[in-house]
N, C-alpha and C positions, 0 to 999 in steps of 0.2 A: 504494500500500500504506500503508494507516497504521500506521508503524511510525518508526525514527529516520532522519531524514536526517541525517548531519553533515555541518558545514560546519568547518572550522579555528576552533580557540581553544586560544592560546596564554596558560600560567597557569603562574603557581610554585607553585601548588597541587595537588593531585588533586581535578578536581571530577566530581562525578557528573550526569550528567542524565539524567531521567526519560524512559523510554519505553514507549507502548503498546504490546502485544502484538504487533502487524502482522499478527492475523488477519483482519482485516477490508480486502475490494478495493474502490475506487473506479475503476472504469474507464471510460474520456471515448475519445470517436471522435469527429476534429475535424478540419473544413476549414475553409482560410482561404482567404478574396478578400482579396489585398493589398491588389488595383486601389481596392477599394468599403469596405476596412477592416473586414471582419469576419470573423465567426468565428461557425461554427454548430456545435454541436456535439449529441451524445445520450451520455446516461451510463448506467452500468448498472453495478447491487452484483454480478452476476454474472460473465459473460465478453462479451468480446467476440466475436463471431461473423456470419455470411453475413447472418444474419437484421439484426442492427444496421447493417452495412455497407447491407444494400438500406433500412433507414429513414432513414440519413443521406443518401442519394439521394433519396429523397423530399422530406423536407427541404430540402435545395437546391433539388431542382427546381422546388419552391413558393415558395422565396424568391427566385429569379434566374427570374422568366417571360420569354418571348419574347427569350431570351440563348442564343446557343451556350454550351455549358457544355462544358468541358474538366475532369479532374480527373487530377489526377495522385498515383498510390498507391507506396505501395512494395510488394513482390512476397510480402505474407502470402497464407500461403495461400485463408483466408476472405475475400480480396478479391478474388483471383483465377476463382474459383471460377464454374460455369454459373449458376448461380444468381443471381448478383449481374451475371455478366454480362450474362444476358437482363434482369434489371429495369432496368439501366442502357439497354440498347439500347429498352426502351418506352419511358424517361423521355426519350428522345434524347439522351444523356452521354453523350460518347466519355471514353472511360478509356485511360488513357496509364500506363503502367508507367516507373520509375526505375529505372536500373541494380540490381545486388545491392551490396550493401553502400555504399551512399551515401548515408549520412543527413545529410548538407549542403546536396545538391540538394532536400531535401524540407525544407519551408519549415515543416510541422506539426512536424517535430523539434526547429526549431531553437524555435520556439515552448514546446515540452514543456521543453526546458532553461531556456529564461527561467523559465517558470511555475516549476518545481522550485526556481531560484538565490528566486524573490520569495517565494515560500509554504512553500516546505518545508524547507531546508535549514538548519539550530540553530533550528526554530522545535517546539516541543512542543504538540500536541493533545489534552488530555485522552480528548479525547470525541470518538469517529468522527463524530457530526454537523459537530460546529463543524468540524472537519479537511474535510468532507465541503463542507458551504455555502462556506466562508472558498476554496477550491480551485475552486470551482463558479463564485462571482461573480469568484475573481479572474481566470478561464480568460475568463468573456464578457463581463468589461469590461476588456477586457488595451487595446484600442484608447483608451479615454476614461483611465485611470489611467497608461498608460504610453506614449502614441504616439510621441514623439520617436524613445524606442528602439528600438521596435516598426519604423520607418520604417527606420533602418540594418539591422536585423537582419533583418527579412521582404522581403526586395529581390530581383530577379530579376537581379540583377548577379552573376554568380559568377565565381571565378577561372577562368581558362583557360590550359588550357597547350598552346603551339602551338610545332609545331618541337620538339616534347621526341623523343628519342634515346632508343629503350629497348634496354638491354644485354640481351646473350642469355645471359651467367653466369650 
């Protein structure tokens, strides 16, 4: 949304900052290969929907040839859907669904929160474009601008909790 992100500023003054409107959507559907360090993504001023979801399969499937392709989604509805299913099963993509409510297991989340703390958060966009491009290049050169971090944070290492006791209070 281009509109205000804050981030913390602490001041002995009142200060004001400037914000667009937030009429305007920028919407990004984005899959990452850790393994291969990228990020392919498709955007749209509109919505996000079945129809995007089956061109970001295309997409991949053009870029990762002769590869098992695995993708793992979280449980929107427009991903779930017959229609994205059957274009995945001619692309040969198995789709693998993430629990509900676990946006930790999903590696494009944790991605969306980098992108928002680097380009969005006390930073002011005039102009829907420049908000638009500056979000755009920062999204698919996130691996060449920031890898180091990108390496801890896009990891298939997750916490596990083994032996946990769950109470029945």
């Amino acid at each position: 949304m281009h509109g205000a992100f804050l981030g913390s500023v602490w001041s002995s003054e009142r200060i004001f900052i400037p914000s667009p409107s937030g009429r305007q959507r920028f919407n990004v559907l984005g899959a990452i290969n850790p393994i291969g360090e990228q990020i392919i993504t498709i955007e749209e001023d509109k919505y996000i929907n079945a129809e995007s979801v089956c061109r970001i399969l295309e997409k991949i499937a053009n870029e990762v040839k002769d590869k098992e392709i695995f993708i793992f989604l979280d449980n929107a509805a427009y991903q779930k859907c017959q229609k994205v299913q059957a274009r995945a099963k001619e692309l040969n993509i198995v789709l693998k669904y993430l629990p509900t409510y676990s946006p930790n297991l999903n590696l494009i989340e944790r991605l969306w929160k980098f992108i928002k703390n680097e380009y969005l958060y006390s930073i002011y966009y005039e102009k829907y474009t420049n908000f638009k491009i500056t979000l755009s290049e920062g999204i698919n050169n996130s691996y060449k601008r920031h890898n180091e971090k990108l390496k801890t944070l896009l990891t298939f290492k997750f916490q596990s909790f083994k032996n946990v006791k769950i109470s029945t209070i």
